[in-house]
N, C-alpha and C positions, 0 to 999 in steps of 0.2 A: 314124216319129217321133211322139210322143206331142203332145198338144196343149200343156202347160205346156210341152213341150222347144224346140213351135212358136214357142211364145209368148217365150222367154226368147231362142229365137235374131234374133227378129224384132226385140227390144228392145236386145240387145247391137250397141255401137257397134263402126262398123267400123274395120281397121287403116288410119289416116291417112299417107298418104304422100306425100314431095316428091321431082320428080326433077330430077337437078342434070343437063344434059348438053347442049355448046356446039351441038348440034345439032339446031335445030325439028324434022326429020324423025325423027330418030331419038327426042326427047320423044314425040311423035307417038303411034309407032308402041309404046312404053314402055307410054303413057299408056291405049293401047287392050288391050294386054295385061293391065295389071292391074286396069281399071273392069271389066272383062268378067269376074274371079274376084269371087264371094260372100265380101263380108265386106272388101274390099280398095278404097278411095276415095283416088284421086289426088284432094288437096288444091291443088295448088301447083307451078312448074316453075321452073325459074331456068337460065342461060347459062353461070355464072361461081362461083366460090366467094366471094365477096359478095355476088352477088345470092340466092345460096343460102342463107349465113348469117341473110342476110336473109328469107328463107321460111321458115325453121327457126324464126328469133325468133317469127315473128309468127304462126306455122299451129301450132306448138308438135307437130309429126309426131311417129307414132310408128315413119316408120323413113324414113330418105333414102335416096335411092339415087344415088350420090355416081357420075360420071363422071371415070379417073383422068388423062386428058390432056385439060383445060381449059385456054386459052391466060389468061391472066396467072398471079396466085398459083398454085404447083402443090397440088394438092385434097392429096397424099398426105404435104407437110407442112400441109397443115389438119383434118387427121383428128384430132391432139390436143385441137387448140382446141374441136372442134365435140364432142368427148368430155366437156373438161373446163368446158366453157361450158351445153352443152346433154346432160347425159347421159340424159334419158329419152327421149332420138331415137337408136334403133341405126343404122350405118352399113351400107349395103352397098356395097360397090366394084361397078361394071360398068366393063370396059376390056378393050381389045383384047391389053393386055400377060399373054402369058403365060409372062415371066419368073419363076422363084422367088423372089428376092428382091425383087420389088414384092407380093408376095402375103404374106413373112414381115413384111414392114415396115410392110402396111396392118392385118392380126390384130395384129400388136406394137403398134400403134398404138391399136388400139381399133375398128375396124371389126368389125362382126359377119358381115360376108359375103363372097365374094370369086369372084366370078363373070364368065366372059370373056362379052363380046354376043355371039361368036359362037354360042355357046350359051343365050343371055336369054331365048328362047322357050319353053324347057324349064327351065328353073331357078331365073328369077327370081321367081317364086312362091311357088317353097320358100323359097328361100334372105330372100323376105321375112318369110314366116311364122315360118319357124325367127330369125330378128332379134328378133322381137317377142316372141317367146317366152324370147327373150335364150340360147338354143342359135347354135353358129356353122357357116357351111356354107360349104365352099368345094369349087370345081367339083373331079370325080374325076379327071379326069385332070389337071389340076395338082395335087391331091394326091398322087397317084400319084407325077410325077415327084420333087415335093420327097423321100419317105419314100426313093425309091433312089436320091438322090444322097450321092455319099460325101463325108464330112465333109472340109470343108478341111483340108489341112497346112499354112497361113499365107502369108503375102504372099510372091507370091513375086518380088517387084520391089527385093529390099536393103533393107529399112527396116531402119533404130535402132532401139533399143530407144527412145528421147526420138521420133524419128517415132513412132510406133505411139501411144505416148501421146498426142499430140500431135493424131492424125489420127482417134483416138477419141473425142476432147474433141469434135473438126471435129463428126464424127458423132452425136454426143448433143446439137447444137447452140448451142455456147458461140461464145461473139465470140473475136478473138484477146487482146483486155485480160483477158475470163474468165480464158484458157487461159493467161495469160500471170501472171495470179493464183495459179490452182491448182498450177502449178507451179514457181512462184518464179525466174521470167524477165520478162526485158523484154518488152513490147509487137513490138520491132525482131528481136527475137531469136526470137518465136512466130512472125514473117510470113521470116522467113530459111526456118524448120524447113516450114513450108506452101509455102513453093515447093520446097523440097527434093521435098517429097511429092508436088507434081502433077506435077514433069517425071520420077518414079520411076516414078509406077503410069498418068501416062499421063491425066489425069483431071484435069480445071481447074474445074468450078464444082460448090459445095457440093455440089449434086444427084447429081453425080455423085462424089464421095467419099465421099457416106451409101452410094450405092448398093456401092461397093468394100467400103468396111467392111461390110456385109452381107453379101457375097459371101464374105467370109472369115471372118466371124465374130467381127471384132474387137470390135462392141458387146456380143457375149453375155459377156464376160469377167469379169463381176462390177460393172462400172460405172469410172470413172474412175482411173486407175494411182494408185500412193503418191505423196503430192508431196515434193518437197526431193530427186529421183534426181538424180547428176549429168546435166550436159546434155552 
């Protein structure tokens, strides 16, 4: 390397990073993987996805590395917020979940990485460099399994055609008054159609009806059904 190449890499700041994860040992052990790569300075740690938010406002990173099972708020509905609040901090997931549908819902979201800890030792590197460079990486063999899974043929638990709607709206995050707006129903009449839906597919708190509707694809449908359908 040349001397001005020295010079200009010596002076280039390095990629500023915060890591979000309920666990001191595992910060820790994070924290030493990534001081130890050139170019790469842990700024900031946080427990929780407010105390994160809060590292994020104030260290102003240029990539988090976001843990997906946090006990209070869940990180993987806070990934919009932290997009649409703070978008020059790219997201990386690290989680033990190597479901495909918490991997399409955290990219859908806005995350630029998506990487299991069982593999953080060899990937969280890349997969921060490639954030910051605003390319997305997500681990190979969760990739792998997503590309050969065969597409859904739809719920297959009896839903209406008014469920499905109903249970989509769930999934894109509306109240029942929203959903009770869009499509030209009571309040009484959306929380009737929502308990229909969790004793069908089996699934009672939000979390776990975004995760159904993913599973099957009902969010990729275009967005929101037509309103004014009979109910």
């Amino acid at each position: 390397m040349s001397e001005s190449a020295d010079s200009r890499a010596a002076v280039e700041a390095p990629i500023r990073v915060v890591i979000a994860d309920d666990h001191q040992v595992v910060r820790t052990g994070l924290r030493m993987v990534l001081d130890a790569e050139a170019g790469l300075e842990v700024v900031a740690e946080a427990g929780d996805v407010p105390s994160a938010l809060r590292a994020v406002r104030s260290h102003r990173p240029h990539v988090l590395v976001l843990d997906l099972n946090m006990p209070g708020e869940p990180s993987l509905q806070a990934i919009p917020r932290f997009v649409a609040e703070l978008p020059e901090t790219a997201i990386v997931v690290l989680t033990m979940q190597q479901d495909p549908a918490f991997a399409r819902e955290a990219l859908r979201s806005g995350a630029r990485g998506y990487v299991l800890k069982e593999a953080a030792d060899d990937e969280l590197v890349q997969a921060v460099r490639l954030a910051h460079a605003g390319r997305t990486y997500l681990n190979p063999e969760l990739g792998a399994r997503m590309a050969a899974e065969p597409p859904p043929s739809g719920p297959p638990d009896d839903l209406t055609e008014r469920e499905l709607q109903v249970l989509r709206l769930i999934a894109l995050g509306h109240t029942n008054s929203e959903i009770a707006q869009q499509l030209y129903l009571s309040v009484r009449t959306v929380e009737s159609h929502r308990a229909h839906i969790q004793q069908k597919v089996r699934r009672s708190s939000r979390a776990e009806l975004v995760r159904y509707a993913l599973d099957h694809r009902l969010i990729d449908a275009g967005g929101p059904p037509p309103s004014g359908a009979a109910a």
